[in-house]
C-alpha positions in Angstrom: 153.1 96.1 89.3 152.5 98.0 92.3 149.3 99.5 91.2 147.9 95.8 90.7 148.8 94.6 93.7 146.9 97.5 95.1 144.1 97.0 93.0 144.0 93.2 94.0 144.7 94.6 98.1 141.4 96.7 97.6 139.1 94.1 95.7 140.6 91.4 98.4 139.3 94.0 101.0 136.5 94.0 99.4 135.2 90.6 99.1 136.4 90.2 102.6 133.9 93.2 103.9 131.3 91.6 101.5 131.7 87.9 102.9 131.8 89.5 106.4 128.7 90.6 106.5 125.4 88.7 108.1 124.0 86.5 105.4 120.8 88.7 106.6 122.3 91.8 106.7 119.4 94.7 106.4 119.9 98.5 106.1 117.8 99.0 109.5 114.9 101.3 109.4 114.7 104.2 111.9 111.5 106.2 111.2 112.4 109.9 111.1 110.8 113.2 111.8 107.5 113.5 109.5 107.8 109.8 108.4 104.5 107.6 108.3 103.9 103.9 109.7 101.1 101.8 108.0 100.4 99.0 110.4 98.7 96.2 108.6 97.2 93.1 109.5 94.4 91.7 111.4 92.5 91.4 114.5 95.7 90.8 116.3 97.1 94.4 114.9 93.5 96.1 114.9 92.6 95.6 118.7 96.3 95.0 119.5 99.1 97.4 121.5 102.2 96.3 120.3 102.2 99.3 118.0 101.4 101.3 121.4 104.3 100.2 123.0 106.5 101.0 119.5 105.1 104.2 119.8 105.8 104.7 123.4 109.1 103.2 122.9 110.0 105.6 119.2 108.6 108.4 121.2 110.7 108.6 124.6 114.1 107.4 122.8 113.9 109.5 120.0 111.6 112.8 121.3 112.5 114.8 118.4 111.6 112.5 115.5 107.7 113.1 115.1 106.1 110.1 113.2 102.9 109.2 112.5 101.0 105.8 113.3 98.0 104.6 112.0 96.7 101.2 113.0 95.3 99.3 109.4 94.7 96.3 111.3 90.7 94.9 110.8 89.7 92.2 112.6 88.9 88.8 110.7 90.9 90.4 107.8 93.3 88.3 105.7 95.9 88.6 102.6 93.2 88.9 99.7 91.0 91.1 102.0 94.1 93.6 102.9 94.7 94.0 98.9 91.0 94.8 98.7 91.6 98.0 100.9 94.5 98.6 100.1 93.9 102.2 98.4 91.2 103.6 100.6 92.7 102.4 103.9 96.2 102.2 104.0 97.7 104.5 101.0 95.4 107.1 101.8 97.4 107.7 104.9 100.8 108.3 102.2 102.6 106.0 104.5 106.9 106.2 104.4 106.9 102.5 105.6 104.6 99.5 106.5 104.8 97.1 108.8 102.9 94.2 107.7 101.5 91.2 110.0 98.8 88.5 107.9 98.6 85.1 107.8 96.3 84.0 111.0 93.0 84.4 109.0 94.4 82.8 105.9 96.1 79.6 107.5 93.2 77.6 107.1 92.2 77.1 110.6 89.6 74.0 109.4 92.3 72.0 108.4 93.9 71.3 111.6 91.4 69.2 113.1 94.1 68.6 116.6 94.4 64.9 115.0 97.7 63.4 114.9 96.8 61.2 111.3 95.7 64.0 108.5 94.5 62.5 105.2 96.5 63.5 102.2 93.2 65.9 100.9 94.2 67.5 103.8 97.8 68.3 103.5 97.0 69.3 99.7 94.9 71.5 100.8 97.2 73.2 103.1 100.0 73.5 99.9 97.5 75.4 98.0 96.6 77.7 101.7 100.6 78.2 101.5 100.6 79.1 97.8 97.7 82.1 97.9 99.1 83.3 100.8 102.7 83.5 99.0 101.0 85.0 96.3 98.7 87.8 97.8 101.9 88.8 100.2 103.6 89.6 96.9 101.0 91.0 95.4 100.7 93.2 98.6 104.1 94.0 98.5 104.1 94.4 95.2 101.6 97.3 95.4 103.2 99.0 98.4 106.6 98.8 96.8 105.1 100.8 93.4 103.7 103.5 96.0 106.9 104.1 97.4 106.3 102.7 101.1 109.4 100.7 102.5 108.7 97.3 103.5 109.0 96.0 107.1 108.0 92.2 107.1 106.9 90.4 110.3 106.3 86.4 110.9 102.9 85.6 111.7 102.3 86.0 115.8 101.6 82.3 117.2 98.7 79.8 118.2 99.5 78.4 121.2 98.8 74.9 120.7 101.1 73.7 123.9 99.4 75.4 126.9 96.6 73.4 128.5 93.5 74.8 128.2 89.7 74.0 128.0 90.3 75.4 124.5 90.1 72.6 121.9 93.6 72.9 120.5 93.6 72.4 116.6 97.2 71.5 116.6 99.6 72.5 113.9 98.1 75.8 113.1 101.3 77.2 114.3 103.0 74.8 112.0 101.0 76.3 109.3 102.1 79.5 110.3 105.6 79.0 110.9 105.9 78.2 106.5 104.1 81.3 106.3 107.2 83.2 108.0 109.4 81.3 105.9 107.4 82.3 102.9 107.4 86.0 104.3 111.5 85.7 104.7 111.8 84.8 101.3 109.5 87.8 99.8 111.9 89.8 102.1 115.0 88.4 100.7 113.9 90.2 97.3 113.3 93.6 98.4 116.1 93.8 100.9 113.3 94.1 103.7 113.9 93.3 107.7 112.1 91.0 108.8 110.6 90.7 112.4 110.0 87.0 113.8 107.2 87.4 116.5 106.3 84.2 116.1 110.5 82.6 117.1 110.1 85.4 120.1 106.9 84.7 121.2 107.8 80.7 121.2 110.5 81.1 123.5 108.9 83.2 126.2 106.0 81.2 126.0 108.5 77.8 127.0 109.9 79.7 129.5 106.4 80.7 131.5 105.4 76.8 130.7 108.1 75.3 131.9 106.8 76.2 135.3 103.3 76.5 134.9 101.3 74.5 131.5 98.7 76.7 131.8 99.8 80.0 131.5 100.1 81.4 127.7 101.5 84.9 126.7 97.8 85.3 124.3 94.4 84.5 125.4 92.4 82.0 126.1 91.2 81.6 122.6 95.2 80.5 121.6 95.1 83.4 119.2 95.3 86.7 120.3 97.8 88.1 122.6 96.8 90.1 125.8 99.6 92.8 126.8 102.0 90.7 127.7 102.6 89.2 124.3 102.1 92.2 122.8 104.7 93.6 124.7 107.2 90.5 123.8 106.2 91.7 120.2 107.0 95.2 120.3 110.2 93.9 121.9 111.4 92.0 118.8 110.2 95.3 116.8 113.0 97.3 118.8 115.3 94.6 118.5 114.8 93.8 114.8 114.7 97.3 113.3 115.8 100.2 115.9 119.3 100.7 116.7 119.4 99.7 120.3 120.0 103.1 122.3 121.0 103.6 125.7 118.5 106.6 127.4 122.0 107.2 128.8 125.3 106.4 130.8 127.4 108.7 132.8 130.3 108.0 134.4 131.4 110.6 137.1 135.1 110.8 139.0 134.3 112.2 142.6 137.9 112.3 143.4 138.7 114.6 140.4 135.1 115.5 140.0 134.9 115.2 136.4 132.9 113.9 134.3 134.6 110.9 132.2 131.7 109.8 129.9 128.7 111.4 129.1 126.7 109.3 126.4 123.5 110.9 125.0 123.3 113.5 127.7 125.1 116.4 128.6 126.2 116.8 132.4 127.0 119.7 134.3 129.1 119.4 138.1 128.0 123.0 140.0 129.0 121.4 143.6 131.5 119.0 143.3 129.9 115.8 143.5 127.2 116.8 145.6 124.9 118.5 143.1 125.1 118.2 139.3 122.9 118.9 136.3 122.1 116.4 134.0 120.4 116.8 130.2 119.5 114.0 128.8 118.4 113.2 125.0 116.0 110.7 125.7 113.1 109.5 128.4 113.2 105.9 129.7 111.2 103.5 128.3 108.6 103.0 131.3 107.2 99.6 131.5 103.8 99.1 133.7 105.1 96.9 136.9 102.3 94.5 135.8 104.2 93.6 132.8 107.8 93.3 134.3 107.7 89.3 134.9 107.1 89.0 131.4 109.7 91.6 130.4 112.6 89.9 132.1 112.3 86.5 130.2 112.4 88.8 126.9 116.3 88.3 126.0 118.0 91.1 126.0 115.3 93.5 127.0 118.0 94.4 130.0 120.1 96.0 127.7 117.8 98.7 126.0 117.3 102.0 127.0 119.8 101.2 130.2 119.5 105.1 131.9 123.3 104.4 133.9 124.9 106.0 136.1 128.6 105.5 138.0 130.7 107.4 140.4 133.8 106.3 140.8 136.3 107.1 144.1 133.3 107.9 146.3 133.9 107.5 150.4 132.9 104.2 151.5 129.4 104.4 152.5 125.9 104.3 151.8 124.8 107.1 149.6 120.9 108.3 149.5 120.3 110.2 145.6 118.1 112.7 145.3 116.8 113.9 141.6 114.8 117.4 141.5 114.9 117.3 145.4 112.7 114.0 145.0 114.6 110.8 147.3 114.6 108.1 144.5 117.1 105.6 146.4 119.9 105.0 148.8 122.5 103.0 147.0 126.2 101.9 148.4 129.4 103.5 147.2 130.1 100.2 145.6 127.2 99.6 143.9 127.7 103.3 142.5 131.2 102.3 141.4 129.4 99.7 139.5 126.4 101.7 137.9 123.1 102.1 139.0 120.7 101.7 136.7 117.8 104.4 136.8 115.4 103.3 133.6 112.8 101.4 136.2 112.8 103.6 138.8 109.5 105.2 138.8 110.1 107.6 141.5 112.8 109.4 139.4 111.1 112.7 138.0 112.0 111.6 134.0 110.4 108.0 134.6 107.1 109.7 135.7 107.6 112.3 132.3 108.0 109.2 130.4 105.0 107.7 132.0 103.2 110.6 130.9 103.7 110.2 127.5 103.3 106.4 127.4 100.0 107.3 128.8 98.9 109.6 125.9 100.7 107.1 123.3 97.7 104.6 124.8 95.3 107.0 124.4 96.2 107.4 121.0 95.9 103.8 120.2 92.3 103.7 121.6 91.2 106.8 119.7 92.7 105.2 116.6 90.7 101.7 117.0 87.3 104.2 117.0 88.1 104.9 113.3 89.2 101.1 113.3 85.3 100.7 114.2 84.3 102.4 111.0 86.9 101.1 108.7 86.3 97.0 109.9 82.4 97.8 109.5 82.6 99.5 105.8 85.3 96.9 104.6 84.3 94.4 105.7 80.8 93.8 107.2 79.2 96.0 104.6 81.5 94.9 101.7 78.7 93.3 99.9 75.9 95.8 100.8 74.7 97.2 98.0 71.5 99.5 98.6 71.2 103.2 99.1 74.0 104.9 100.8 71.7 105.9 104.0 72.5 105.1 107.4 68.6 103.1 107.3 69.4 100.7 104.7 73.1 100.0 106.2 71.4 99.1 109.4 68.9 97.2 108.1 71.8 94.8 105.8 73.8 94.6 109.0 70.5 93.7 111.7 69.8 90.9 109.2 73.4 89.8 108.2 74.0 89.3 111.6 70.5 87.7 112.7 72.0 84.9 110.1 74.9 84.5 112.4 73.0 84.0 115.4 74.7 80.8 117.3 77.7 81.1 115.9 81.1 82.4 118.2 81.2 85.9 116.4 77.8 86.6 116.9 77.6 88.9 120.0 80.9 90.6 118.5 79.6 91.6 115.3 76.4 93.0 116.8 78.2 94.6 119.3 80.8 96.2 116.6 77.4 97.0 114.1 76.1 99.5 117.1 79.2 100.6 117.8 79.5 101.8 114.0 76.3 103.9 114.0 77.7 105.8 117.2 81.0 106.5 116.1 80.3 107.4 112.1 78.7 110.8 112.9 82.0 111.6 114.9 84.4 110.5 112.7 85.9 113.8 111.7 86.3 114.9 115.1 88.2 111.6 116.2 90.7 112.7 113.3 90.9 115.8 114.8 91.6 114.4 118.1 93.7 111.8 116.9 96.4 114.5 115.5 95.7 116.4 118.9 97.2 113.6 120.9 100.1 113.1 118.7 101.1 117.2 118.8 100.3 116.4 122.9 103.3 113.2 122.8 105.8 115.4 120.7 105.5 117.8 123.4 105.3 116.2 126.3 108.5 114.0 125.4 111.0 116.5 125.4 113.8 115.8 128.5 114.5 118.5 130.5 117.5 119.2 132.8 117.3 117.4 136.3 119.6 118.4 139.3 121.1 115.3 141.0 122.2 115.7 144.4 124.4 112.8 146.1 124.0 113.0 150.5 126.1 110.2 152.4 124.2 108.9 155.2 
């Protein structure tokens, strides 16, 4: 009897833990040393930075886990295009997981006129958009899955179809592309896959900034493609979604017993009393350009990742001035160190300007990588249906006259501009390789923290 009542104690327990959990639960993805990103998608991902700013971010929090990005975005690209290139652009990398963004080429664009009344030819024709899509995601997924890669799904990013622009407005595109998400959710669902809701994200800071100004739009002016600030609400909802949210670090000092009480993800070291210690941390900051802190602030909870604290308790009343690496980085009260400062915007700091460093070369990185995104949108794409001798002549001769057809039309100047580009970058392709894994050793050696002497002076 007292074995069963165990035995129904544990499975109870069980049930309980299993109930307990988020209907959504996910085992959450943290990409570890050697592991490989595929980024997929379109123009959005191709020309796009909030992979930069992943990187930037993956980089400085976790300096000791080397991954490797590759951006598989190609402008104009959509779901059946992506499976196309699947093998020669994406798996050829052997990528460890995938982060996949479609849906704004394949929505259907032409059938959201911006009229309220919409025939019912038209809404059929936006079921059958929905079903391909659905289908060619898992087909996609499908494929990746067979090859190993684990899954990271995103929502569609949005069209703006509420800020006031010159811009016609086709609206309910973004209507389209919210059941696209909910399609993507449900793919997810069956491979136990996270899930990352740009578009939810990018809806809400996008009310907030038009709430006071109607105008103003977190993409371009085309309603489609983000400029930094998006991209950085983006990379935001990355972090969020799939990285467990780290502190740089917190330390909490005693200067009446002067020890240290808490030391999280650092290591701290008192030589004179409280007036000088030495301080290790594990990670950088996570340095945000000024430019983009407006936007930053109406990203919930962006205020609580990669917090660099630190509190002194029992200090003299007083007004303190801190000094890192004999550098003056602020003055700050004895209360407000009671309290915590928090350090992870402070660009004068000596690790800030470290981190900056290396957020500087994880941009660089991103524009080498969209040279062979040059190469890899023209051969795909623009030449997909050329044909005739594989000489650089005859590819410039299909492209000249594929893109006199197109003369007029709002891609024009693009495409001719991306054909010349092409012909400039293909004889340097092997070198941009070369380069590109260059800059990657360059981030995993810049981003290693190294140990800072604080000094506390009263004023």
């Amino acid at each position: 009897m007292i074995i069963q009542n165990k035995i129904k104690s544990a499975l109870l327990l069980f049930i309980i833990a299993i109930l307990a959990r988020p209907l959504n639960a996910q085992e959450l993805p943290l990409f570890k040393n050697g592991d490989v990103v595929a980024l997929i998608g379109d123009s959005i991902t191709h020309g796009g930075s909030f992979h930069a700013f992943l990187q930037v971010f993956n980089a400085t929090q976790f300096p000791n886990e080397k991954v490797s990005y590759y951006n598989c975005g190609i402008a104009g690209d959509n779901t059946p295009g992506t499976i196309d290139r699947i093998e020669k652009d994406i798996l050829i990398h052997n990528p460890t997981h995938a982060l996949i963004m479609l849906g704004m080429n394949d929505v259907g664009r032409w059938l959201y006129p911006g009229t309220k009344k919409v025939d019912q030819e038209t809404l059929k024709k936006r079921e059958e958009v929905l079903k391909n899509y659905t289908k060619n995601m898992e087909k996609l997924s499908a494929l990746l899955i067979e090859k190993g890669v684990k899954l990271i799904f995103t929502t569609p990013s949005i069209y703006d179809q509420t800020v006031v622009l010159e811009k016609k407005n086709n609206f309910g595109i973004n209507d389209g592309l919210i059941d696209f998400g909910n399609a993507v959710q449900e793919i997810a669902k069956k491979y136990n896959a996270p899930v990352i809701d740009f578009n939810t994200a990018m809806l809400a800071v996008n009310k907030k900034i038009q709430t006071n100004d109607k105008t103003a739009t977190i993409v371009g002016l085309d309603r489609i493609h983000p400029g930094d600030n998006g991209h950085l609400v983006m990379a935001y909802e990355i972090i969020k979604t799939i990285i467990p949210v780290a502190f740089t670090s917190t330390i909490e000092i005693d200067a009446k017993t002067m020890k240290v009480n808490s030391a999280k993800n650092c290591t701290v070291d008192i030589k004179s009393g409280i007036k000088k210690f030495q301080v290790l941390q594990n990670a950088l900051p996570f340095p945000v350009k000024e430019s983009l802190r407006t936007t930053e602030k109406l990203i919930p909870e962006s205020g609580n990742i990669a917090r660099e604290i630190l509190s002194i308790k029992n200090l003299e009343e007083g007004k303190y001035t801190l000094l890192i690496d004999d550098i003056k980085v602020g003055s700050y009260s004895n209360s407000a160190l009671k309290e915590g400062i928090n350090l992870s915007r402070n660009s004068l700091t000596p690790q800030y300007k470290q981190a900056t460093k290396v957020s500087d070369l994880c941009f660089e990185y991103r524009s080498t990588n969209d040279k062979l995104r040059t190469i890899a949108a023209t051969e795909f794409r623009s030449l997909k249906e050329f044909d005739g001798p594989n000489t650089l002549e005859a590819k410039k001769a299909f492209l000249e006259a594929k893109n006199e057809k197109s003369k007029g039309k709002s891609w024009y100047f693009y495409e001719k501009k991306k054909a010349k580009e092409y012909f400039e970058v293909l004889p340097k392709k092997d070198s941009i390789i070369k380069a590109l894994d260059h800059i990657r050793t360059e981030i995993y050696t810049a981003n290693k923290p190294v140990t800072h002497t604080y000094k506390l002076i009263k004023i």
